[in-house]
SEMARDO-419677 format. One line per 3 residues: their letters; for each residue x, y, z of C-alpha. Coordinates in nm, 2 decimals. Layout:
<recs>
A	X Y Z  ...
</recs>
This chain:
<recs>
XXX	0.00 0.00 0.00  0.11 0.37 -0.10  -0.02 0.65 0.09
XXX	-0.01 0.99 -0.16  -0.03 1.31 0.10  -0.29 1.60 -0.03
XXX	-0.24 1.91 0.09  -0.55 2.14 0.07  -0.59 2.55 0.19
XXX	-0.99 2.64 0.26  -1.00 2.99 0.29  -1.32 3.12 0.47
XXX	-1.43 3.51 0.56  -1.29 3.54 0.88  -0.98 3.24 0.86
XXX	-0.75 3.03 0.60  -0.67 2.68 0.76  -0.48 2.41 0.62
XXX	-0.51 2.01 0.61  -0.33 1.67 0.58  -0.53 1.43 0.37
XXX	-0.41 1.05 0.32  -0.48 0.90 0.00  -0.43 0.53 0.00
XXX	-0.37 0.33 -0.32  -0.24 -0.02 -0.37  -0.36 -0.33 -0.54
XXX	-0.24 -0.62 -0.73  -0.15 -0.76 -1.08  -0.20 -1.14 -1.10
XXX	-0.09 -1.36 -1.39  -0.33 -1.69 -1.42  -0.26 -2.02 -1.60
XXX	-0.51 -2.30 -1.58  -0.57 -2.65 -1.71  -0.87 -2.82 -1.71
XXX	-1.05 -3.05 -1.98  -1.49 -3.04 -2.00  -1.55 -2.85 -1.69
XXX	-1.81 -2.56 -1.70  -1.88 -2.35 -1.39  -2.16 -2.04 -1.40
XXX	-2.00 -1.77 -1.59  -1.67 -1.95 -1.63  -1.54 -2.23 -1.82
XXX	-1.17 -2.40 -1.88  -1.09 -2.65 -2.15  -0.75 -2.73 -2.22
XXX	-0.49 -2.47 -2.13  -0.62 -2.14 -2.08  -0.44 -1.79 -1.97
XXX	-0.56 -1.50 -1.83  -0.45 -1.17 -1.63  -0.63 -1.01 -1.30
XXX	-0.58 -0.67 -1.17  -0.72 -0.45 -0.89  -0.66 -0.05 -0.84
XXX	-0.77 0.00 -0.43  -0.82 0.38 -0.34  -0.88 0.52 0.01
XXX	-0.91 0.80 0.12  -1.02 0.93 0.45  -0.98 1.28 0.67
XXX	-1.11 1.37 1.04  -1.22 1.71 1.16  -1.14 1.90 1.46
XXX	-1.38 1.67 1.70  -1.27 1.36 1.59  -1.51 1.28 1.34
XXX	-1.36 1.08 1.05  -1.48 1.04 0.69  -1.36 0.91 0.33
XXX	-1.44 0.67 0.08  -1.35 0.35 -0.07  -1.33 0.24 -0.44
XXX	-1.19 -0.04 -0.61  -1.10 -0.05 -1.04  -1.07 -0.43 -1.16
XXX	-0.95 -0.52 -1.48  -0.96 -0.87 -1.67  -0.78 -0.97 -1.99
XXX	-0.86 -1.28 -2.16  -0.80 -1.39 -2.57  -1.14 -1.55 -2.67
XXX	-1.44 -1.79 -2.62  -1.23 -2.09 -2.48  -1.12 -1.89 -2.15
XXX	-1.30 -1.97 -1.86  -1.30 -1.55 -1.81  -1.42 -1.48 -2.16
XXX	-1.27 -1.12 -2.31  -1.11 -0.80 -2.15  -1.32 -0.62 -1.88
XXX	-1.25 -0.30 -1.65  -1.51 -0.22 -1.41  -1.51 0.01 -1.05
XXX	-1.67 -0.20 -0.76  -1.70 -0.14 -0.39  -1.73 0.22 -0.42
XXX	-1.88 0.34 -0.08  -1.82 0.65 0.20  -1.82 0.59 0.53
XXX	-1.84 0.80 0.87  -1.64 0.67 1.23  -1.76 0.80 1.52
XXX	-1.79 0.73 1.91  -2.13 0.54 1.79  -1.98 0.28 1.56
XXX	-1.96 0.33 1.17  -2.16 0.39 0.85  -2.08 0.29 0.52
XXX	-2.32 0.40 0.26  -2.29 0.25 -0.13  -2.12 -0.07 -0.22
XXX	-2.01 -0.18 0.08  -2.11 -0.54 0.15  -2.39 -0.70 0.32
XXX	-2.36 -0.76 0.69  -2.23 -1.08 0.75  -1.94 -1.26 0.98
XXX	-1.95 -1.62 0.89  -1.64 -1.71 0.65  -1.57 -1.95 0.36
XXX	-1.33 -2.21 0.56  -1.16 -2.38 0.27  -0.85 -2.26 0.42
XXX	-0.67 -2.30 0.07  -0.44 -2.01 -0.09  -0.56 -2.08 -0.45
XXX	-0.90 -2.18 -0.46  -0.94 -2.35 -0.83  -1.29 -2.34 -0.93
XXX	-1.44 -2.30 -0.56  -1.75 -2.18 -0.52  -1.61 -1.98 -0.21
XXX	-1.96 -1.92 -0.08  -1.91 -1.66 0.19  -2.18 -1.41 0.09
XXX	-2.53 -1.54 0.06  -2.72 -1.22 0.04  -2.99 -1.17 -0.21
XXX	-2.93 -0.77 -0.16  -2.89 -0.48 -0.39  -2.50 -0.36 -0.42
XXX	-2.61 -0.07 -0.29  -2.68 -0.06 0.08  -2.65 0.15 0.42
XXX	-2.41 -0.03 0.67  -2.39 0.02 1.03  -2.07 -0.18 1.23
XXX	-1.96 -0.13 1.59  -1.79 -0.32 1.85  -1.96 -0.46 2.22
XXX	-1.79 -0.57 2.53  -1.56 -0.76 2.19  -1.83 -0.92 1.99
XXX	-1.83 -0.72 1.65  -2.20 -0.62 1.54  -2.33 -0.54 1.17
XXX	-2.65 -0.43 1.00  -2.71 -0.35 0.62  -3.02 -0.27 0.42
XXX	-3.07 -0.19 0.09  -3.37 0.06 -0.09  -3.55 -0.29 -0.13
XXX	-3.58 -0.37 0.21  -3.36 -0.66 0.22  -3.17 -0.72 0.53
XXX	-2.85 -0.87 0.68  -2.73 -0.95 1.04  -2.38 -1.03 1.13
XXX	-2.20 -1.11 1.48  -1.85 -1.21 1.53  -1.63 -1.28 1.84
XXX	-1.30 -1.40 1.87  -1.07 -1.52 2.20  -0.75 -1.70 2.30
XXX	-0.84 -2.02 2.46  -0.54 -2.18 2.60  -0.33 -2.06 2.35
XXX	-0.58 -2.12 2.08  -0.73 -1.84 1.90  -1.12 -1.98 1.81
XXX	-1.33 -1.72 1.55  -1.68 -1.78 1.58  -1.91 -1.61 1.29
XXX	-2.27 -1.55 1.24  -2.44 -1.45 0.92  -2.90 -1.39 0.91
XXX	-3.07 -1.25 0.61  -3.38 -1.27 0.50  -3.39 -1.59 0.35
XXX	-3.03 -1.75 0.48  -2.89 -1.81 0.75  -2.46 -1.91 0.77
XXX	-2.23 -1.97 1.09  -1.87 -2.06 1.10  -1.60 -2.13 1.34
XXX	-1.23 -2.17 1.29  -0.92 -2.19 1.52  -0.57 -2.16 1.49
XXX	-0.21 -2.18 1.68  0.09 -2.16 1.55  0.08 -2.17 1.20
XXX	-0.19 -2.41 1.18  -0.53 -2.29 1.09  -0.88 -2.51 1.06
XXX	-1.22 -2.45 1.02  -1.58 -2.50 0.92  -1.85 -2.33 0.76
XXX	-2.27 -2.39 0.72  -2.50 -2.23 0.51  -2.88 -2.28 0.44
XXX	-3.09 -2.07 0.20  -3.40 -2.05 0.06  -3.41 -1.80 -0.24
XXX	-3.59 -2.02 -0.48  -3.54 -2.38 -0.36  -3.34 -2.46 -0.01
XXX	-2.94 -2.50 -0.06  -2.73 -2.64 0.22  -2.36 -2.54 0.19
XXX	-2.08 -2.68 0.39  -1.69 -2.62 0.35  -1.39 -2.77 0.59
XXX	-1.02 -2.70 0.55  -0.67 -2.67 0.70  -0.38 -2.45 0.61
XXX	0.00 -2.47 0.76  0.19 -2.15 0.76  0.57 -2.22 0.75
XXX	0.69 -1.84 0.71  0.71 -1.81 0.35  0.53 -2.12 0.23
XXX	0.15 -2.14 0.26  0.00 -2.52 0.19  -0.39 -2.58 0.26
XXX	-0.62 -2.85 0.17  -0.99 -2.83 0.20  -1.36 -2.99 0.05
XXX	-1.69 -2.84 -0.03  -2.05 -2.99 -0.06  -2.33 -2.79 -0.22
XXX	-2.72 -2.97 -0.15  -2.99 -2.83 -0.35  -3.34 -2.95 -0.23
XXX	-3.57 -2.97 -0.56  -3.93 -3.05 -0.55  -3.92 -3.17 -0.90
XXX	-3.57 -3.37 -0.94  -3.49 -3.44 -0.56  -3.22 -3.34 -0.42
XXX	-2.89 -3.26 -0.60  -2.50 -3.33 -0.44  -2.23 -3.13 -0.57
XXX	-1.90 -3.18 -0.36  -1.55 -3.04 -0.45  -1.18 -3.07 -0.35
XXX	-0.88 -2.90 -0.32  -0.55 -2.83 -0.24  -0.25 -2.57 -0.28
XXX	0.07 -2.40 -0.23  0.13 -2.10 -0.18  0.51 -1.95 -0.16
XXX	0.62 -1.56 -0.12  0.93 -1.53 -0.27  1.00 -1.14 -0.23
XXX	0.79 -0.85 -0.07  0.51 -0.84 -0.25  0.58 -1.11 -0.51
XXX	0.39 -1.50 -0.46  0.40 -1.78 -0.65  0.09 -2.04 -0.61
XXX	-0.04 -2.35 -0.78  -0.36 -2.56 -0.67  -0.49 -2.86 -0.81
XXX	-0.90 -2.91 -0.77  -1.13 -3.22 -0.82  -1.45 -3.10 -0.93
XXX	-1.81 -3.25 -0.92  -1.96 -3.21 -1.30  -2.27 -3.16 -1.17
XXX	-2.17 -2.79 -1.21  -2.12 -2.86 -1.62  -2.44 -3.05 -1.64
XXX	-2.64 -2.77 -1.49  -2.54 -2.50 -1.74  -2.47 -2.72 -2.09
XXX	-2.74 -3.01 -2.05  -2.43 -3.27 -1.98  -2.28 -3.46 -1.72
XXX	-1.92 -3.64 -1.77  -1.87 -3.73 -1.40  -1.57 -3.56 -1.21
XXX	-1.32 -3.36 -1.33  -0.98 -3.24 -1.23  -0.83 -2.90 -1.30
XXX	-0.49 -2.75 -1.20  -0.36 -2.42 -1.21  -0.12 -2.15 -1.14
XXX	-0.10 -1.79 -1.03  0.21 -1.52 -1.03  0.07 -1.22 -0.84
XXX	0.28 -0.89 -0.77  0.09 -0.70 -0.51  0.14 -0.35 -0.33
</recs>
């Protein structure tokens, strides 16, 4: 991350004054290779060998007055670059997301625009490349743009989002050393899900597991487990994923996934990770009408951050 100092002068009637202003910007630039042979996810697809480049501009910016009040904003510019139908990212896209301003005060915070549905309960994968996951960790049904209160009580974190629609989201999280073990416990209700999740770690090792249930449409159940092992540079993680979707016409549907990965910073700001995924093609067979059992797909990332 980069801070950029602004210096403004507001001259009034009666008084000039002048400011400090930090402007944050950092981001990342990620190289992706992937290999995969008939496997079809929403949106997505990889057959055969397939490249593809991911970036992110982040920009913050925040200032406080005289009382103590702060305020800024948050915006985030992502870019894609991919060369043709084959990619499982088809064509070049730049887009701004997360765009919100917020206000911290003695009373807790407000974020208004794109800032996220309340929610504290995590994907638990536990994995450093995640290779066609469906990294479920937000199962809100609400508009991008919301009002987001957060605030902190006696150490349990508290959140509450709604959007001009109506739709709501709860979150609660607490986290505490117990014997030596730090255990995360999070909490996610909307209006028609509800998600929890607990972790722990010590040391470098870090486990956990996560439920979901919705009902937007037909009930889905969603459960992930993993464990990652921290060894200073070199991240490795292993972790599975079932997906149950209660039809009324076809019964219910099993889709289970699993992973594992490596993940290695080799200089400040420079990693190196690969993955390697075995996928249930019940994914494919909902989007192109076919189902050609499980698949595996590998791949590769080179990301320079800052």
């Amino acid at each position: 991350m980069k801070k950029v100092l602004l210096a403004t002068t507001a001259v009034v009637a009666f008084a000039g004054a002048a400011a400090a202003q930090d402007l944050t910007i950092g981001g990342f630039m990620q190289f992706e290779a992937a290999y995969g042979e008939n496997y079809d996810a929403e949106d997505s697809q990889v057959q055969e060998l397939d490249f593809g480049v991911d970036g992110r501009l982040n920009f913050d910016y925040s200032n406080s007055t005289k009382s103590g009040l702060e305020y800024g904003m948050h915006f985030e510019l992502d870019l894609y670059q991919s060369d043709g139908v084959e990619d499982y990212l088809t064509g070049d896209s730049v887009s701004f997301n997360d765009g919100y301003v917020f206000i911290n005060s003695a009373l807790g915070n407000v974020s208004m625009g794109d800032a996220g549905s309340a929610g504290s309960a995590g994907n638990q994968l536990h994995t450093p490349l995640l290779v066609g996951a469906l990294e479920v960790d937000n199962y809100s049904a609400s508009e991008a743009e919301l009002v987001k209160y957060s605030n902190s009580f006696v150490g349990v974190d508290f959140a509450a989002s709604v959007d001009d629609d109506s739709n709501w989201s709860l979150g609660i999280g607490y986290s505490a050393d117990v014997g030596g073990v730090t255990v995360d416990l999070g909490l996610t209700a909307q209006d028609e899900a509800l998600a929890g999740s607990i972790g722990a770690s010590a040391g470098g090792l870090s486990a956990g597991v996560n439920y979901a249930m919705e009902e937007i449409g037909a009930t889905t159940e969603y459960v992930a487990a993993g464990v990652s092992y921290n060894m200073g540079a070199l991240t490795i993680g292993t972790g599975a994923e079932t997906e149950i979707r209660h039809d009324v016409v076809s019964g219910e549907i099993y889709e289970s996934n699993y992973f594992a990965s490596a993940d290695y910073e080799l200089a400040d700001g420079l990693n190196i990770a690969v993955g390697v995924a075995n996928l249930d093609n019940d994914s494919a067979a909902n989007w192109n009408g076919t189902t050609v059992g499980r698949e595996w797909v590998a791949g590769a990332t080179v990301t320079v951050s800052f």
